[in-house]
SERO-4910 file (N, C-alpha, C, O; in steps of 0.05 Angstrom, whole numbers):
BEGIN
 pado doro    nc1    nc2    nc3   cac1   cac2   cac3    cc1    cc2    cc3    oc1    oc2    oc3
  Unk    A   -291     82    543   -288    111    546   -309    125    527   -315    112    507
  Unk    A   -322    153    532   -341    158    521   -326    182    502   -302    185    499
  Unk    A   -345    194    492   -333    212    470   -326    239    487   -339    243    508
  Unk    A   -309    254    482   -306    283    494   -328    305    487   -327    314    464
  Unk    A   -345    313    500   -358    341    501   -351    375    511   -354    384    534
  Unk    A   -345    387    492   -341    414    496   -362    424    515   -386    423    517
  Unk    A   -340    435    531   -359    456    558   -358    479    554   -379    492    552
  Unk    A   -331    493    552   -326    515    558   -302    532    549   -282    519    558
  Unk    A   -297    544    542   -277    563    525   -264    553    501   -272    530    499
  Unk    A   -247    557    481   -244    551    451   -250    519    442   -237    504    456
  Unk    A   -268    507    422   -275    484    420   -250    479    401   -242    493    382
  Unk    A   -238    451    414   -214    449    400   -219    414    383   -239    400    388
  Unk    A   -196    405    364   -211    389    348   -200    362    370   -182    367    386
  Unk    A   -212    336    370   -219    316    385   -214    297    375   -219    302    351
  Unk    A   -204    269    375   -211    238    366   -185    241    350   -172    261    344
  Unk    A   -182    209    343   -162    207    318   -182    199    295   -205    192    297
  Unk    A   -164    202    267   -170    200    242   -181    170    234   -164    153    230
  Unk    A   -202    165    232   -207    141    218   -180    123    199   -166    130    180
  Unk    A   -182    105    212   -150     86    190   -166     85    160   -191     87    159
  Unk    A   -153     83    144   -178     74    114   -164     42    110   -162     33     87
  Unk    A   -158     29    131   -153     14    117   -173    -15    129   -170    -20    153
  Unk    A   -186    -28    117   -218    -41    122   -212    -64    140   -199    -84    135
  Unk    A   -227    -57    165   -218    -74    187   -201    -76    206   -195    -95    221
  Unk    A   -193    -54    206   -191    -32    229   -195    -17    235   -211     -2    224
  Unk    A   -179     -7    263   -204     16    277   -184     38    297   -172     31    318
  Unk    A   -184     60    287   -161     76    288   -159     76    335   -178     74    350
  Unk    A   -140     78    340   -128     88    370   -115    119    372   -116    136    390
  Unk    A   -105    117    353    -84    134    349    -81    141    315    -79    124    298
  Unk    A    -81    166    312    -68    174    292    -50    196    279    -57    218    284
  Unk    A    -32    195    266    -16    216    260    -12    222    229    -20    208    211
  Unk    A      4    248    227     -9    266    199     10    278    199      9    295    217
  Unk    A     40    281    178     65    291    177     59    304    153     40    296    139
  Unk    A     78    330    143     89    327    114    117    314    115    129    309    136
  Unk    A    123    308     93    147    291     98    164    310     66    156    329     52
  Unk    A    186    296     66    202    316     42    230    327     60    230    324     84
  Unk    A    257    342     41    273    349     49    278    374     42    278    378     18
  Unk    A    284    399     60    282    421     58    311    427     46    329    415     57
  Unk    A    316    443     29    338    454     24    333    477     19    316    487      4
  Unk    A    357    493     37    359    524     34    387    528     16    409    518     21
  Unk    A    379    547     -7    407    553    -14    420    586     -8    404    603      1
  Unk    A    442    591    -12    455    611     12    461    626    -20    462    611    -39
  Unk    A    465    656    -23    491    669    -38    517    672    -29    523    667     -6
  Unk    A    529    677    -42    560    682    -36    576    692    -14    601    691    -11
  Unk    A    548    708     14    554    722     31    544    699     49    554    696     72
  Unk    A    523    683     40    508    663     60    489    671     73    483    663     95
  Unk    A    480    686     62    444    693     64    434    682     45    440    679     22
  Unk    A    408    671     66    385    658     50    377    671     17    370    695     12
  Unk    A    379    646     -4    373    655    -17    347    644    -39    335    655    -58
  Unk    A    346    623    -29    322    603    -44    315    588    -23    329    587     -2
  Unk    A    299    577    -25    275    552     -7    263    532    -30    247    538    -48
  Unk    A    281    496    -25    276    480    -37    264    464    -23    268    464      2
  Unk    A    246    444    -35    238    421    -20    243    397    -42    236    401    -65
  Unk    A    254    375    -35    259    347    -48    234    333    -41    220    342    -23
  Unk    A    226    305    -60    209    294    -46    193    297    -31    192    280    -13
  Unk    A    180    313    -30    154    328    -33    125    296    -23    117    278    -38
  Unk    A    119    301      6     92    286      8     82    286     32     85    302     49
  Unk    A     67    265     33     44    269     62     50    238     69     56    218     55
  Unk    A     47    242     96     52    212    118     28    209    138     16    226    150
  Unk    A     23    181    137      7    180    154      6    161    182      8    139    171
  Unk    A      5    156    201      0    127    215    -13    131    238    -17    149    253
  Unk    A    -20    106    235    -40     93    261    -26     64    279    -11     45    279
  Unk    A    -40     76    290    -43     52    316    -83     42    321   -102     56    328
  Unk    A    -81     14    314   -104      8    311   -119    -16    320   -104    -35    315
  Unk    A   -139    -23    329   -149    -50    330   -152    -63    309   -157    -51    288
  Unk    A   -149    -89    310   -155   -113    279   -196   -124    284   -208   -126    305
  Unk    A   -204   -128    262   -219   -155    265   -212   -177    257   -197   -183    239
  Unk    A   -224   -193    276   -213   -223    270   -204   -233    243   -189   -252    242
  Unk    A   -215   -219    216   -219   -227    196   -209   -205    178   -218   -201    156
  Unk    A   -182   -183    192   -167   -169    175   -151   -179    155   -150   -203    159
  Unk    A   -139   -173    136   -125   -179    119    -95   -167    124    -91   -143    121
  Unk    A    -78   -183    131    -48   -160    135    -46   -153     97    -52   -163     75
  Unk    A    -32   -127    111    -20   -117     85     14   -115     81     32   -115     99
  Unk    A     17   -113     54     53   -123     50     57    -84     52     42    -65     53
  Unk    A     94    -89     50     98    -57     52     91    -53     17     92    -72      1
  Unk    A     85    -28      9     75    -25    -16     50    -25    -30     45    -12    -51
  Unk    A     33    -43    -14     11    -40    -21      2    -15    -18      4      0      2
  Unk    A    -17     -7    -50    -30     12    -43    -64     20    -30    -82      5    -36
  Unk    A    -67     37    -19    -89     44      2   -101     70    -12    -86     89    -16
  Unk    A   -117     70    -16   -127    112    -30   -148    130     -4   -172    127     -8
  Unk    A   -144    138      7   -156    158     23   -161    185      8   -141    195     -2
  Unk    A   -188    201      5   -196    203     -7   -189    222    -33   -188    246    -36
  Unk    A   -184    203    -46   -183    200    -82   -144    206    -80   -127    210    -98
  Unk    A   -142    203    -48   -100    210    -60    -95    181    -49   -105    168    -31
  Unk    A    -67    175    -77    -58    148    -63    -32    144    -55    -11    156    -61
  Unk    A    -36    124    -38    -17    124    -10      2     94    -11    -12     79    -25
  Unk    A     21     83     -5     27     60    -10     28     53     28     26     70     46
  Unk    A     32     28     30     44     16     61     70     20     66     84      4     54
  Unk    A     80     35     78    105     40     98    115     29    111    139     30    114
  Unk    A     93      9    128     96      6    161     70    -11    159     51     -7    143
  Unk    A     74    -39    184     56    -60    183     61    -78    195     63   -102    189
  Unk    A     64    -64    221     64    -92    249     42    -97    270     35    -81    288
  Unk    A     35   -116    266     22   -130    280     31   -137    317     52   -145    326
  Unk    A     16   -131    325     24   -131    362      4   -155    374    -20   -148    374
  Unk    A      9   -183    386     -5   -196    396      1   -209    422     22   -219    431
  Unk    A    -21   -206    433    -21   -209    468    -35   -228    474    -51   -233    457
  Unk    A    -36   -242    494    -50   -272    503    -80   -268    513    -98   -285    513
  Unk    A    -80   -236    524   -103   -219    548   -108   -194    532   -113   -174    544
  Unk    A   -108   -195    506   -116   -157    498   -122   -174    463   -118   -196    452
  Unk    A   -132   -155    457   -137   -152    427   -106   -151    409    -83   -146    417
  Unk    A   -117   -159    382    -97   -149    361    -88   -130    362   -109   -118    369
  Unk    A    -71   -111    362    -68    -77    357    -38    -81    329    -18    -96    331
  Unk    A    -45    -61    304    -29    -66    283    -15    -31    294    -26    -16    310
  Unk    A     12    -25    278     18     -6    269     12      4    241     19    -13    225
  Unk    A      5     19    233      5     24    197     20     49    196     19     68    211
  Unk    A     36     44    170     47     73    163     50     71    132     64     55    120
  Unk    A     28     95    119     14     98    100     38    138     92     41    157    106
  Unk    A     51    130     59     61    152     49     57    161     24     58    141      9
  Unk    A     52    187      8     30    189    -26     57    179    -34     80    174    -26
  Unk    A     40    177    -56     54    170    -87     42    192   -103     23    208   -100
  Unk    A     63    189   -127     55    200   -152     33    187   -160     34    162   -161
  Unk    A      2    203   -169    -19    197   -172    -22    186   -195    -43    177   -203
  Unk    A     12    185   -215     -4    164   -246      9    133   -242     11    118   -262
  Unk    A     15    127   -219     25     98   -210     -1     86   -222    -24     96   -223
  Unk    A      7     60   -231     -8     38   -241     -3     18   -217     15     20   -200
  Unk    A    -22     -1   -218    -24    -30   -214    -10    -48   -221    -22    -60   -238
  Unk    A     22    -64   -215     17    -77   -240      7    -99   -251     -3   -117   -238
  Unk    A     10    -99   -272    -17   -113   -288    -48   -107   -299    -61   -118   -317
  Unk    A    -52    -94   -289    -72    -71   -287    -73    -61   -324    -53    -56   -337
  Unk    A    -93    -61   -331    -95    -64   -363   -100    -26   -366   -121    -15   -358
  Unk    A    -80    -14   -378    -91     16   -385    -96     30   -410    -98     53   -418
  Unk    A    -98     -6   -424   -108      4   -457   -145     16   -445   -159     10   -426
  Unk    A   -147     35   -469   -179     44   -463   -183     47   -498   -193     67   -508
  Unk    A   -177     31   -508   -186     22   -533   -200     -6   -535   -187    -27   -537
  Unk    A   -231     -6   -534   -239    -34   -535   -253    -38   -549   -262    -61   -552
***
């Protein structure tokens, strides 16, 4: 299939998102906020505040493999650019007559997560 070309009236946006994850190759992609809304009420039960819990961004694909992908565990982390994301989601789809196709589902983290093991003395 070839790429889509705008003809004629509002140019609207096209394609899915590049996967970031190396050695695959996006089909499909999707782009949530994720988090839990809480409204709190006064005494009459009118709106009176707007909360959100857990607070973040979701991502997933549907994707082709190369022969020579690496599966990933849930947790591993992934960084798209410069925010980091852990694995969610990570199934693999295999057919006798079609290619690899994985699911990924990629959600942030708090950006002062470590590695662990990961050395964060900076005294040397």
């Amino acid at each position: 299939m070839s790429a889509m070309e705008h003809k004629l009236g509002t140019q609207l946006a096209t394609g899915a998102t590049a996967s970031p994850v190396p050695k695959t190759h996006s089909q499909t992609a999707r782009r949530a906020a994720g988090g839990e809304l809480r409204i709190i009420h006064d005494e009459t039960g009118a709106d009176l505040a707007v909360y959100v819990t857990d607070p973040h961004s979701e991502q997933s694909f549907e994707a082709v493999m190369e022969a020579d992908a690496e599966d990933k565990e849930i947790g591993d982390p992934v960084t798209v650019n410069n925010t980091k994301y852990v694995v969610t989601q990570w199934e693999v789809n295999e057919v006798n007559d079609d290619v690899k196709r994985v699911s990924i589902g990629l959600r942030t983290v708090d950006a002062t997560l470590t590695v662990p093991g990961a050395s964060t003395n900076t005294n040397t």
